[in-house]
N, CA, C and O atoms as a CHARMM CRD file, in Angstrom:
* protein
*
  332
    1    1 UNK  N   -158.17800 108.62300 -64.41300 PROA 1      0.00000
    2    1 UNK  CA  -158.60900 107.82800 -63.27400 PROA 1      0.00000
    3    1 UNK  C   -157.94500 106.45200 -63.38500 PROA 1      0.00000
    4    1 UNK  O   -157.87800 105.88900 -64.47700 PROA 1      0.00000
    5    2 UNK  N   -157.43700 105.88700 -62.23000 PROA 2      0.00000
    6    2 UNK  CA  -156.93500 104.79000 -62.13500 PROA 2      0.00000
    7    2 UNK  C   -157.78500 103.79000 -62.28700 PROA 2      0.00000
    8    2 UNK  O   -158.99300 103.97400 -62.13800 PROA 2      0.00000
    9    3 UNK  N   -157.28400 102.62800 -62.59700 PROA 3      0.00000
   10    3 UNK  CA  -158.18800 100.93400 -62.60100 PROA 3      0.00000
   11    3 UNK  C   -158.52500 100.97600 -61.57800 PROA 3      0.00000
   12    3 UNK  O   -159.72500 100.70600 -61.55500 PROA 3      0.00000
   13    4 UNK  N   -158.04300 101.22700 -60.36400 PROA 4      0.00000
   14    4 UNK  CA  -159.12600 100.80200 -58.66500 PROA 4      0.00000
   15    4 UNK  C   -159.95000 101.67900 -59.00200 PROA 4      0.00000
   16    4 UNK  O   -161.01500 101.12000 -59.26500 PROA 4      0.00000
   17    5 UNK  N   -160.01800 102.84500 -59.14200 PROA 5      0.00000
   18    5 UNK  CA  -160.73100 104.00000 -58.85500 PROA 5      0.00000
   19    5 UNK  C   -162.03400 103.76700 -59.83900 PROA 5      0.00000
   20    5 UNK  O   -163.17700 103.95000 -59.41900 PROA 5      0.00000
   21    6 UNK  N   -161.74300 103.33300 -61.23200 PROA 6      0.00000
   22    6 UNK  CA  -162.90900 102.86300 -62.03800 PROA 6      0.00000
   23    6 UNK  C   -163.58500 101.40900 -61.32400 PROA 6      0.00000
   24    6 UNK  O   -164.72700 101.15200 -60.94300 PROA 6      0.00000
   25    7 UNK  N   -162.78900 100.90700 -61.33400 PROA 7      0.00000
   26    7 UNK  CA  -163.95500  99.42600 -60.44500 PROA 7      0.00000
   27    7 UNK  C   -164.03300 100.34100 -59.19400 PROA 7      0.00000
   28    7 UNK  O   -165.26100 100.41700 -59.17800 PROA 7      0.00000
   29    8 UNK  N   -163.71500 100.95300 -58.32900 PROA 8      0.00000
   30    8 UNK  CA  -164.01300 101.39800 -57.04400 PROA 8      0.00000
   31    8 UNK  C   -165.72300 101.98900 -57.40400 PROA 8      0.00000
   32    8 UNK  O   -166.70100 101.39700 -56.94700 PROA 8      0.00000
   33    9 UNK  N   -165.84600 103.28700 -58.32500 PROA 9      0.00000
   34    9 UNK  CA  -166.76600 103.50700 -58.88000 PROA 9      0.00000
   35    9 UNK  C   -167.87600 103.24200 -59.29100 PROA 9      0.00000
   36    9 UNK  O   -168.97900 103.78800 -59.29100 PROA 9      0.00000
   37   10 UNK  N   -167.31800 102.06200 -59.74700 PROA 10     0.00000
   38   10 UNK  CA  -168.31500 100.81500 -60.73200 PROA 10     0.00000
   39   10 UNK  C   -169.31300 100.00800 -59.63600 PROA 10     0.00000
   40   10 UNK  O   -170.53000  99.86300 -59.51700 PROA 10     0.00000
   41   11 UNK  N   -168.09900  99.56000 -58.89400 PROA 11     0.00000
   42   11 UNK  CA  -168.78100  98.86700 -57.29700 PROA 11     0.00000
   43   11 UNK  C   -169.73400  99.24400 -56.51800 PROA 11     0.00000
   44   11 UNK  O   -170.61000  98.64800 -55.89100 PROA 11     0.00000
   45   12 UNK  N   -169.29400 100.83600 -56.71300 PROA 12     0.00000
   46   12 UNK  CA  -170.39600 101.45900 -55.67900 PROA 12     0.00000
   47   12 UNK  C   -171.91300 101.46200 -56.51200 PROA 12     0.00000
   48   12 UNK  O   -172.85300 101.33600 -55.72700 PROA 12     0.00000
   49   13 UNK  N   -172.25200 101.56500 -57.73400 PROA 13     0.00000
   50   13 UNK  CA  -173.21300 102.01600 -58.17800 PROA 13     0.00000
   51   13 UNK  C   -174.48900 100.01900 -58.40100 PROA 13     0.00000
   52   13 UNK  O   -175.64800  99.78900 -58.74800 PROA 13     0.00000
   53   14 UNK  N   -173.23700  99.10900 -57.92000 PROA 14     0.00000
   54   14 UNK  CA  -174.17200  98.02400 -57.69000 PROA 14     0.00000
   55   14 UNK  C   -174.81900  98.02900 -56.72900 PROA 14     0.00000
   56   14 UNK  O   -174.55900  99.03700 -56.07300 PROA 14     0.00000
   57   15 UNK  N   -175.90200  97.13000 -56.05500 PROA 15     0.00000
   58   15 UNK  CA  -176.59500  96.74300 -55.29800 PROA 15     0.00000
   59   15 UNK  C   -175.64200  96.81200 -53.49000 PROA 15     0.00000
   60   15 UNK  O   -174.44900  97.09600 -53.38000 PROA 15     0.00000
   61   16 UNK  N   -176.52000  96.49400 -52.38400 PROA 16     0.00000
   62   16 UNK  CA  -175.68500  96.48700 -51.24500 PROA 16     0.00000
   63   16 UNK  C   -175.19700  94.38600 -51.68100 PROA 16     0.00000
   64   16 UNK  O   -174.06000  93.91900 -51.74200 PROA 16     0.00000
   65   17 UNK  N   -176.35200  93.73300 -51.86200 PROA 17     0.00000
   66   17 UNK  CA  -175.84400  92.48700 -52.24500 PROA 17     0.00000
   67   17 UNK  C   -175.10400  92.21900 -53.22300 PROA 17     0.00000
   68   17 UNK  O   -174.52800  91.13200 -53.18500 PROA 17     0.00000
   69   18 UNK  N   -174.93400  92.91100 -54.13300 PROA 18     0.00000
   70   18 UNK  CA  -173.63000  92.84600 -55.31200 PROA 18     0.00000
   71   18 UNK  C   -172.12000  93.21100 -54.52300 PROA 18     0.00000
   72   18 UNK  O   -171.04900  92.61100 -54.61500 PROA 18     0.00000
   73   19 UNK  N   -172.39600  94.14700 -53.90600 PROA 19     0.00000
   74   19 UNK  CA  -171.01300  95.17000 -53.16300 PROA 19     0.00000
   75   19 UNK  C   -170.69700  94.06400 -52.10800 PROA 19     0.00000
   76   19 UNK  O   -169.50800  93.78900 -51.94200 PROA 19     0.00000
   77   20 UNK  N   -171.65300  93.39000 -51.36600 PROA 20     0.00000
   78   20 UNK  CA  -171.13900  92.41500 -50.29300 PROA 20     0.00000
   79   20 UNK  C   -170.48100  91.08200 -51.09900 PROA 20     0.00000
   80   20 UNK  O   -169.66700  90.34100 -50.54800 PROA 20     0.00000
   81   21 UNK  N   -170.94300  90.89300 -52.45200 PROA 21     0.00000
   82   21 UNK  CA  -170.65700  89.42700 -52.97400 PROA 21     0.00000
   83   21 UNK  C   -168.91500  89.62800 -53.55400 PROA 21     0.00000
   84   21 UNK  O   -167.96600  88.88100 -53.31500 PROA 21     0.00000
   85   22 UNK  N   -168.94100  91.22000 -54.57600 PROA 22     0.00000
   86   22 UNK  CA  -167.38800  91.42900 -54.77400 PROA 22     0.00000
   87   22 UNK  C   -166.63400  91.27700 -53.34600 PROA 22     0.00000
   88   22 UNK  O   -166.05500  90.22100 -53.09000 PROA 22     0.00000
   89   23 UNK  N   -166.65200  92.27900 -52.48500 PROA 23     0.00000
   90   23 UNK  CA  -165.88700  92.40400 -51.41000 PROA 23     0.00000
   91   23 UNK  C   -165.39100  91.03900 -50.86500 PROA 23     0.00000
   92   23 UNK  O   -164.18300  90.88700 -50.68600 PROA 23     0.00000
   93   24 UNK  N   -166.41200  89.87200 -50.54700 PROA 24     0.00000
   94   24 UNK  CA  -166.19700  89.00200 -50.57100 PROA 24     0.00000
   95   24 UNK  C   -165.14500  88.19000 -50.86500 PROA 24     0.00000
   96   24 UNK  O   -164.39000  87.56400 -50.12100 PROA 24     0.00000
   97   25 UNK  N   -165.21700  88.32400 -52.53300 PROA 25     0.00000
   98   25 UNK  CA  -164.77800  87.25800 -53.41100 PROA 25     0.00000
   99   25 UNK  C   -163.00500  88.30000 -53.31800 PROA 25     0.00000
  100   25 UNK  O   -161.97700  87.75600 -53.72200 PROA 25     0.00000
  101   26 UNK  N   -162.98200  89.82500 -52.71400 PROA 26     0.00000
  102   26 UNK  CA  -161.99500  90.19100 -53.35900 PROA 26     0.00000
  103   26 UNK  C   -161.12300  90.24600 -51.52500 PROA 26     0.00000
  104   26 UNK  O   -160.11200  90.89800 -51.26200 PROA 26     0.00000
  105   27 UNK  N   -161.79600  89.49100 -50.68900 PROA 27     0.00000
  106   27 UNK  CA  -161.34800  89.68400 -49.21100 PROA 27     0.00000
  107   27 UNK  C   -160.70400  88.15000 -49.82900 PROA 27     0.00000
  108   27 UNK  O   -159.48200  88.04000 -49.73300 PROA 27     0.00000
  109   28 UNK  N   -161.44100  87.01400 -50.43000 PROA 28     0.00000
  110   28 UNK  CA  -160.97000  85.48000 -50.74500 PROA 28     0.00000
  111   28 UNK  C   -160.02400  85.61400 -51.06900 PROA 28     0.00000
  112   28 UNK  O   -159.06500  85.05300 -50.53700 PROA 28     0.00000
  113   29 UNK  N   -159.95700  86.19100 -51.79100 PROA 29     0.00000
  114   29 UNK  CA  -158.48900  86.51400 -53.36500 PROA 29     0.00000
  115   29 UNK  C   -157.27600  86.87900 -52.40400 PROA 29     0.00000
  116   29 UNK  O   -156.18700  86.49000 -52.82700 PROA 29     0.00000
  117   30 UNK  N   -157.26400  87.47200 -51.33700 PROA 30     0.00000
  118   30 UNK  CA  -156.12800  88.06600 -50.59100 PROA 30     0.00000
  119   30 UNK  C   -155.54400  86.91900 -49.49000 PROA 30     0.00000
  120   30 UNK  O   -154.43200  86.87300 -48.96500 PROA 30     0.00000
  121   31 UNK  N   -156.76900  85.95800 -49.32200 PROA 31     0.00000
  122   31 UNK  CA  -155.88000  84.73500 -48.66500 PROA 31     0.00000
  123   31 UNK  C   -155.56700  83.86600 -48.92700 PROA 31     0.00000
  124   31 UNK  O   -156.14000  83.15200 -49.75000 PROA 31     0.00000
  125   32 UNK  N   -153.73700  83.36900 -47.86900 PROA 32     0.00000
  126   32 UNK  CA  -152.98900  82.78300 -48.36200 PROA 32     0.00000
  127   32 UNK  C   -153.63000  81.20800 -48.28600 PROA 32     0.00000
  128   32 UNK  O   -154.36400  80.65700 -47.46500 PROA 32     0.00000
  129   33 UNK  N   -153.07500  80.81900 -49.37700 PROA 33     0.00000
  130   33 UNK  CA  -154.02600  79.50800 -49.54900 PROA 33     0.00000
  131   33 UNK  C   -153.65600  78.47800 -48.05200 PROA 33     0.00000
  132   33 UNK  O   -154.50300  78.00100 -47.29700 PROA 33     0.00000
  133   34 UNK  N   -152.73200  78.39300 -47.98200 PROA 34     0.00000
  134   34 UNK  CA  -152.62800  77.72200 -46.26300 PROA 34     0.00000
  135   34 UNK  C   -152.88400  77.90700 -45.50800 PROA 34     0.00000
  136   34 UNK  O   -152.43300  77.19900 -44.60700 PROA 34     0.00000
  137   35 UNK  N   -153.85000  79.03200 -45.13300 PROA 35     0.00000
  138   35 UNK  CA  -154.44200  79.62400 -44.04800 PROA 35     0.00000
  139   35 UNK  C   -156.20300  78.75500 -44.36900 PROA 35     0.00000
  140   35 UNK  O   -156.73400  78.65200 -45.47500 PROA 35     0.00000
  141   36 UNK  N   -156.67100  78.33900 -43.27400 PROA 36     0.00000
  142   36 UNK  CA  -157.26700  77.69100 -43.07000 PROA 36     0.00000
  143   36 UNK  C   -158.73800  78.66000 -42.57600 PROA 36     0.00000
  144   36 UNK  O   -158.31300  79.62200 -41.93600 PROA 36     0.00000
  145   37 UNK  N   -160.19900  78.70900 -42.66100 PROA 37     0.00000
  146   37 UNK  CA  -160.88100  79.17300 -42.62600 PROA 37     0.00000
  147   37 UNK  C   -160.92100  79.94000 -40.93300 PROA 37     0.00000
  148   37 UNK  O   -160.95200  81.09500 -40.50800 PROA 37     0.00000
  149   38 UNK  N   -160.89200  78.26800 -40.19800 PROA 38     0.00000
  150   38 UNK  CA  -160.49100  78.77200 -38.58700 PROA 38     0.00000
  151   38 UNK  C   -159.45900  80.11500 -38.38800 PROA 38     0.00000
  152   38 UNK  O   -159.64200  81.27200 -38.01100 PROA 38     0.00000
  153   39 UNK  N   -158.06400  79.19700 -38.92700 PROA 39     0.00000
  154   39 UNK  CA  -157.17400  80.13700 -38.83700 PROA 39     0.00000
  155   39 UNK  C   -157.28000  81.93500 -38.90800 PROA 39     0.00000
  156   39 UNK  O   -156.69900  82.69800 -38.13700 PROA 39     0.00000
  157   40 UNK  N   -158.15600  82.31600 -40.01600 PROA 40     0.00000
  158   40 UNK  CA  -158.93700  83.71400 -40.72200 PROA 40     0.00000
  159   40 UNK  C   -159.80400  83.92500 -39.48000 PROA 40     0.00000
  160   40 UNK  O   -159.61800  85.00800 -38.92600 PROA 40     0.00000
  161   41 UNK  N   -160.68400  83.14100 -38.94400 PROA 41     0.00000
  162   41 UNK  CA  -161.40300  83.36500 -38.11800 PROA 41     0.00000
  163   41 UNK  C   -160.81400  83.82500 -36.80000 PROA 41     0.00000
  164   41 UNK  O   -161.12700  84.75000 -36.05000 PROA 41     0.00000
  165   42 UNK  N   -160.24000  83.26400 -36.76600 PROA 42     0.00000
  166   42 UNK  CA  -159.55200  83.31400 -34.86000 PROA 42     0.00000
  167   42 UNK  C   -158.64300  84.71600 -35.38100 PROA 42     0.00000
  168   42 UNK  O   -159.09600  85.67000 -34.74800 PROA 42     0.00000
  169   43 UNK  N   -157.73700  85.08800 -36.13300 PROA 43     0.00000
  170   43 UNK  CA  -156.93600  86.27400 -36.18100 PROA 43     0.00000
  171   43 UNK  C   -158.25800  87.38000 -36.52900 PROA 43     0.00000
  172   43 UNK  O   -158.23700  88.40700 -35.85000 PROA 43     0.00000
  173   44 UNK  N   -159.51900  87.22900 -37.64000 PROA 44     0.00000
  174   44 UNK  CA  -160.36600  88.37700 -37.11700 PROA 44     0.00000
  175   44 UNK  C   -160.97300  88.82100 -35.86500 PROA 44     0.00000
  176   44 UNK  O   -161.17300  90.00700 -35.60200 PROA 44     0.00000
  177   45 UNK  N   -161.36200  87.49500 -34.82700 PROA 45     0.00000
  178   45 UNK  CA  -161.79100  87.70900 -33.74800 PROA 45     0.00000
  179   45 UNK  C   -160.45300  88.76100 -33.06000 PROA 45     0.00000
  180   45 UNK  O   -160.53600  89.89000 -32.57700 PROA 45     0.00000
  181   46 UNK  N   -159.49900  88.04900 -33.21400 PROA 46     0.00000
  182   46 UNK  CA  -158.37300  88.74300 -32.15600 PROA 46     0.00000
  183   46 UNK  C   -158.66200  90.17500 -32.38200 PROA 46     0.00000
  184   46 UNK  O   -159.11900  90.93800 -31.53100 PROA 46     0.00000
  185   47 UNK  N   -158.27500  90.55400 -33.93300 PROA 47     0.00000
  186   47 UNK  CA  -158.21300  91.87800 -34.47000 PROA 47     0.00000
  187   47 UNK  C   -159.20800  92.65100 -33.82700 PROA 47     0.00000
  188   47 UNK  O   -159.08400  93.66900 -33.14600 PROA 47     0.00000
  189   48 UNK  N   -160.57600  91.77700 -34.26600 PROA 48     0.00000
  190   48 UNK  CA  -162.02500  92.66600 -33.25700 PROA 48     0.00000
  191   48 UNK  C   -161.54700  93.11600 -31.87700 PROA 48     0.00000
  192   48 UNK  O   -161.32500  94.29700 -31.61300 PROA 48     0.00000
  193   49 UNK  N   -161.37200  91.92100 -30.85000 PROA 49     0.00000
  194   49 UNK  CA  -161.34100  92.16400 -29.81900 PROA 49     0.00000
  195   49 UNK  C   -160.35900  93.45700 -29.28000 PROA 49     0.00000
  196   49 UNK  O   -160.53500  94.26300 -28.36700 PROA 49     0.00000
  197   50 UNK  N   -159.33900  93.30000 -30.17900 PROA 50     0.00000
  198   50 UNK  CA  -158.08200  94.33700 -29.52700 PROA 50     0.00000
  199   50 UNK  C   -158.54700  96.22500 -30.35100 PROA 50     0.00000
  200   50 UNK  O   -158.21100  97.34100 -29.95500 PROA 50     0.00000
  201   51 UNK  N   -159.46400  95.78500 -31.63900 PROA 51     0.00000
  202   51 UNK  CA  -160.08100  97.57300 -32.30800 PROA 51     0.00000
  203   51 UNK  C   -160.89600  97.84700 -30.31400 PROA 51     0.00000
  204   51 UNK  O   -160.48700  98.44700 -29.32000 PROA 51     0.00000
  205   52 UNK  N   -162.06700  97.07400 -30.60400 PROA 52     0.00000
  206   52 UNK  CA  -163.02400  97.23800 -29.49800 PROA 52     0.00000
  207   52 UNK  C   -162.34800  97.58500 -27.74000 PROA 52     0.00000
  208   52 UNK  O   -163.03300  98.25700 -26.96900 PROA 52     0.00000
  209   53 UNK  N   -161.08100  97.07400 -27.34100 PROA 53     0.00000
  210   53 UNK  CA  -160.01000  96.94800 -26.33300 PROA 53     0.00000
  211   53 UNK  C   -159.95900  99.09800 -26.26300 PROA 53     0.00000
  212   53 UNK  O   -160.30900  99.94000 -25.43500 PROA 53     0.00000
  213   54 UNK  N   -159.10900  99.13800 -28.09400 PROA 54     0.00000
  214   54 UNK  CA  -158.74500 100.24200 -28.33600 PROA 54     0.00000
  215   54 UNK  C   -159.58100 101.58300 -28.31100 PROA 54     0.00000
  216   54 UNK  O   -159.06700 102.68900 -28.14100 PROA 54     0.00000
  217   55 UNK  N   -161.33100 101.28600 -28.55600 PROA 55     0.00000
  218   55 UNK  CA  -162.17200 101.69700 -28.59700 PROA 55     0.00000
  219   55 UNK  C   -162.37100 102.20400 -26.95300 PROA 55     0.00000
  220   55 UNK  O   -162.28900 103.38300 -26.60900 PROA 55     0.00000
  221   56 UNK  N   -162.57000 101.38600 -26.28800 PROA 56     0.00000
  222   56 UNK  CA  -162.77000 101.21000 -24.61200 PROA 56     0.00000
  223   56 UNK  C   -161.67900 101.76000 -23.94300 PROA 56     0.00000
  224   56 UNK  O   -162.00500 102.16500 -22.82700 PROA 56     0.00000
  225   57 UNK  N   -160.64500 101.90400 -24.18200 PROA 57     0.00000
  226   57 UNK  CA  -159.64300 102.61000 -23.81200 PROA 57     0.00000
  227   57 UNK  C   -159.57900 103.90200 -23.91900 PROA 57     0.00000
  228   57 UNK  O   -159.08900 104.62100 -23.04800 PROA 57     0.00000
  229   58 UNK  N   -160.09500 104.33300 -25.05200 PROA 58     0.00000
  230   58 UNK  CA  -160.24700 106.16700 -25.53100 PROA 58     0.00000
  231   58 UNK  C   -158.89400 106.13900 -26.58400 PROA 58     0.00000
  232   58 UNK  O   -158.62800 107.18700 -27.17300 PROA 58     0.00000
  233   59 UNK  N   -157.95800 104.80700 -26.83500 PROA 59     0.00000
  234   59 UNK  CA  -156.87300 105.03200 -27.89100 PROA 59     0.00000
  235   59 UNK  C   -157.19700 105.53900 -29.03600 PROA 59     0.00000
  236   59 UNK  O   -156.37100 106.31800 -29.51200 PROA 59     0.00000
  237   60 UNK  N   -158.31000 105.30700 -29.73400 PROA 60     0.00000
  238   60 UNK  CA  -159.24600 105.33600 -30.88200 PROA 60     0.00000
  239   60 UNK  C   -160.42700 105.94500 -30.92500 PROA 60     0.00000
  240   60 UNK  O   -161.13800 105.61500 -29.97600 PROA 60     0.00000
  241   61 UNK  N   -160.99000 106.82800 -31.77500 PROA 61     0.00000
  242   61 UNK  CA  -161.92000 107.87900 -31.41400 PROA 61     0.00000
  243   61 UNK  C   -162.74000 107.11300 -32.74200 PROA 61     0.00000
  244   61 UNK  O   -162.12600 107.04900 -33.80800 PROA 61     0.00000
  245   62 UNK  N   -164.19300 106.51300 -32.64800 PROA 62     0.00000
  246   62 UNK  CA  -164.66100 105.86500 -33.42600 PROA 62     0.00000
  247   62 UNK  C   -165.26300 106.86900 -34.50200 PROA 62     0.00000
  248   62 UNK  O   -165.71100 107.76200 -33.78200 PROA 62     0.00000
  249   63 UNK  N   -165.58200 107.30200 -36.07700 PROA 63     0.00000
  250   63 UNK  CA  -165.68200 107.89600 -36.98500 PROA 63     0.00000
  251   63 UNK  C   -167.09500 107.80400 -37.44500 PROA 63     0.00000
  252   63 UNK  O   -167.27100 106.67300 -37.90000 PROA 63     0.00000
  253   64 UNK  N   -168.02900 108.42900 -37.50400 PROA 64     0.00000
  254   64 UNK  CA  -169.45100 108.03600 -38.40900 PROA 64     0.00000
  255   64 UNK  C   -169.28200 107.80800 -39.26900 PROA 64     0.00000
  256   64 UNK  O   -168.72500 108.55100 -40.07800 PROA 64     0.00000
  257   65 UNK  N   -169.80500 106.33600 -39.56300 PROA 65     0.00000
  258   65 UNK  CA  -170.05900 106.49600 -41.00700 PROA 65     0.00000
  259   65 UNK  C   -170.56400 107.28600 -42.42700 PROA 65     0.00000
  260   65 UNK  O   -170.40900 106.83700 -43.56300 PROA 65     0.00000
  261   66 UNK  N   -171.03600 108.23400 -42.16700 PROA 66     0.00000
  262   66 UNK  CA  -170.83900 109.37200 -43.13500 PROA 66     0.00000
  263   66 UNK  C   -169.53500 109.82100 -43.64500 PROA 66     0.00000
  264   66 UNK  O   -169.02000 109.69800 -44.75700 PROA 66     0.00000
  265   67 UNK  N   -168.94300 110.62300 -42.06100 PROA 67     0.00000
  266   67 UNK  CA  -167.79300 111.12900 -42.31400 PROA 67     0.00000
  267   67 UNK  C   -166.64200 110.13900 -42.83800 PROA 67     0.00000
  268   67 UNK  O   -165.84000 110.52900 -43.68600 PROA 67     0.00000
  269   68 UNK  N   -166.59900 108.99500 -42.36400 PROA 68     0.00000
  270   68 UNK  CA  -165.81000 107.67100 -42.49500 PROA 68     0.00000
  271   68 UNK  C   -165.97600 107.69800 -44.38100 PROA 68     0.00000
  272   68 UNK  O   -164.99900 107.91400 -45.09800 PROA 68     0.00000
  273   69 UNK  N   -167.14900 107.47900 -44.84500 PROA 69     0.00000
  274   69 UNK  CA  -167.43100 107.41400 -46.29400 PROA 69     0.00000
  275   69 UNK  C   -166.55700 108.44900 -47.01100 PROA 69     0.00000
  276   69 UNK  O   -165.69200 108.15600 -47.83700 PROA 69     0.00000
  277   70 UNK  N   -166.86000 109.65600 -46.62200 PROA 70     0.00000
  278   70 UNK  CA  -166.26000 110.43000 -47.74300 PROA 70     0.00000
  279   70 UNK  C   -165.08500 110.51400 -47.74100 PROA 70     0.00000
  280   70 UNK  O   -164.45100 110.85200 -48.74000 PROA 70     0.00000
  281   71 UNK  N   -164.48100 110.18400 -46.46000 PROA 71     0.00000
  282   71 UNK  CA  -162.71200 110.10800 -46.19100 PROA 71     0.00000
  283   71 UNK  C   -162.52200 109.37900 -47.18500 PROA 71     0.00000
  284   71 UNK  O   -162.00100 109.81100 -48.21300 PROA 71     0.00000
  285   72 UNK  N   -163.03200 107.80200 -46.99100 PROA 72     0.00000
  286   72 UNK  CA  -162.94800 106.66000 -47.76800 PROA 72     0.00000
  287   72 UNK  C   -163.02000 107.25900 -49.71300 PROA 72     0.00000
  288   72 UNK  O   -162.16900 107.01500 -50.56900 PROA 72     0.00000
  289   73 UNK  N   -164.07100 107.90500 -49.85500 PROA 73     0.00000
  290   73 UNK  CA  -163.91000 108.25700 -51.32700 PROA 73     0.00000
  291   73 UNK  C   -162.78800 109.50800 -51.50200 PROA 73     0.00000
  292   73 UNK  O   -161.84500 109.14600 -52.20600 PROA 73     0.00000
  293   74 UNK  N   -162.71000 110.50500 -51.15500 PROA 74     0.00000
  294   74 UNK  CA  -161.53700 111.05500 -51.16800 PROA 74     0.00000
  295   74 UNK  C   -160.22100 110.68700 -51.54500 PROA 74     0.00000
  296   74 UNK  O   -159.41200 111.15200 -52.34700 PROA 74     0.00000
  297   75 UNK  N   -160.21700 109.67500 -50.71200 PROA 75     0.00000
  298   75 UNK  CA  -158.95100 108.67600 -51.05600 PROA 75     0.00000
  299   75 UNK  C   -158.88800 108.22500 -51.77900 PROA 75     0.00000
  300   75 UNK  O   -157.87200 108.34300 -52.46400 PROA 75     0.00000
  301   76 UNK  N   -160.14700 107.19300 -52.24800 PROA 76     0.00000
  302   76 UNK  CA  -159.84000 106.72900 -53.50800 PROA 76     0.00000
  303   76 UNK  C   -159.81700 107.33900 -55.10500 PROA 76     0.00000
  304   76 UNK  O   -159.58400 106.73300 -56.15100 PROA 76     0.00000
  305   77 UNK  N   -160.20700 109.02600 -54.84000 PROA 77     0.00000
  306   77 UNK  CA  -159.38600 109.97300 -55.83100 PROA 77     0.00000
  307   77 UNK  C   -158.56000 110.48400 -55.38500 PROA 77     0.00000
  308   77 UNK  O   -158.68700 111.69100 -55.58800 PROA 77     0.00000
  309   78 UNK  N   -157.49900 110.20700 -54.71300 PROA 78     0.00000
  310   78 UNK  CA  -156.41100 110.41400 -54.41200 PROA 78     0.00000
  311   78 UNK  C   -155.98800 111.66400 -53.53600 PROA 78     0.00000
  312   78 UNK  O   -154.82100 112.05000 -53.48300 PROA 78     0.00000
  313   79 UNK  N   -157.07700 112.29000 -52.82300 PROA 79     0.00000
  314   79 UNK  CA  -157.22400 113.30500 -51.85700 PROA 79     0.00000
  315   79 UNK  C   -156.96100 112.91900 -50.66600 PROA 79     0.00000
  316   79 UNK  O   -157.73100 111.98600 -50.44000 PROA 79     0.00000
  317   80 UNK  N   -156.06400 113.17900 -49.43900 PROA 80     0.00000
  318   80 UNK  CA  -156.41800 113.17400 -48.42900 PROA 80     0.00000
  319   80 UNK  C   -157.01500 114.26300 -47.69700 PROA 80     0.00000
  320   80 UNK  O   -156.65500 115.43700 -47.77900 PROA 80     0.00000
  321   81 UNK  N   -158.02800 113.77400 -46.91200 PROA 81     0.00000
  322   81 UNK  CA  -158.60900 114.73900 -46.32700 PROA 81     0.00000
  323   81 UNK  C   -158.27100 114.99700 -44.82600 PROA 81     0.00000
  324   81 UNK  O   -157.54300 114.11800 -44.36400 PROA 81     0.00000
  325   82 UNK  N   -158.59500 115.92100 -44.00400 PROA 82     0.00000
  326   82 UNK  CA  -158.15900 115.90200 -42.27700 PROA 82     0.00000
  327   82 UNK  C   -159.46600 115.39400 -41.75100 PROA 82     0.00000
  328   82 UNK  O   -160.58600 115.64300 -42.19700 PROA 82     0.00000
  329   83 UNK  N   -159.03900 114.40400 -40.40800 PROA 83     0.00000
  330   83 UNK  CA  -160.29400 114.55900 -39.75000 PROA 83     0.00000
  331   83 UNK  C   -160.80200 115.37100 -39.41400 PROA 83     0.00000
  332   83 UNK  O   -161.89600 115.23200 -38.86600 PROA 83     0.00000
C-alpha cells in the first residue's frame, strides 16, 4: 500500500471534525502563497457556479454520495471502477 493510501486510510477512521481539520490544512498546503484569500474565494465561487451551470444543463449527471464514496475508495486502491 502506498503512503496516500495509508494516510488516506488513517484519515478516514478519524472523527468527521478531525477529517474536516486535515482536509483543510491539506487544501492550505496546495495554495500558492500569492494568492490571496479573496482571490481562492472568487475562483471557488466561479468553479461552483459553472459545476451547478453544468448540472442545470444535463452536461453532468450528479453521483450519490454512496456510489460517489466507493468510486472514491476504489481509487484510492488503485481500482477503477465504471459508473
Amino acid at each position: 500500500m502506498s503512503d496516500a493510501e495509508n494516510v488516506l486510510v488513517a484519515a478516514l477512521r478519524l472523527s468527521a471534525k478531525e477529517r474536516a481539520a486535515v482536509a483543510a490544512a491539506l487544501i492550505q498546503s496546495l495554495d500558492e502563497p500569492e494568492q490571496t484569500t479573496d482571490d481562492v474565494e472568487a475562483a471557488w465561487d466561479e468553479e461552483i457556479q459553472q459545476r451547478l451551470a453544468d448540472v442545470d444543463a444535463g452536461v453532468v449527471t450528479p453521483v450519490p454520495w454512496p456510489e460517489a464514496r466507493r468510486r472514491i475508495l476504489a481509487a484510492a486502491k488503485g481500482r477503477r471502477e465504471a459508473p
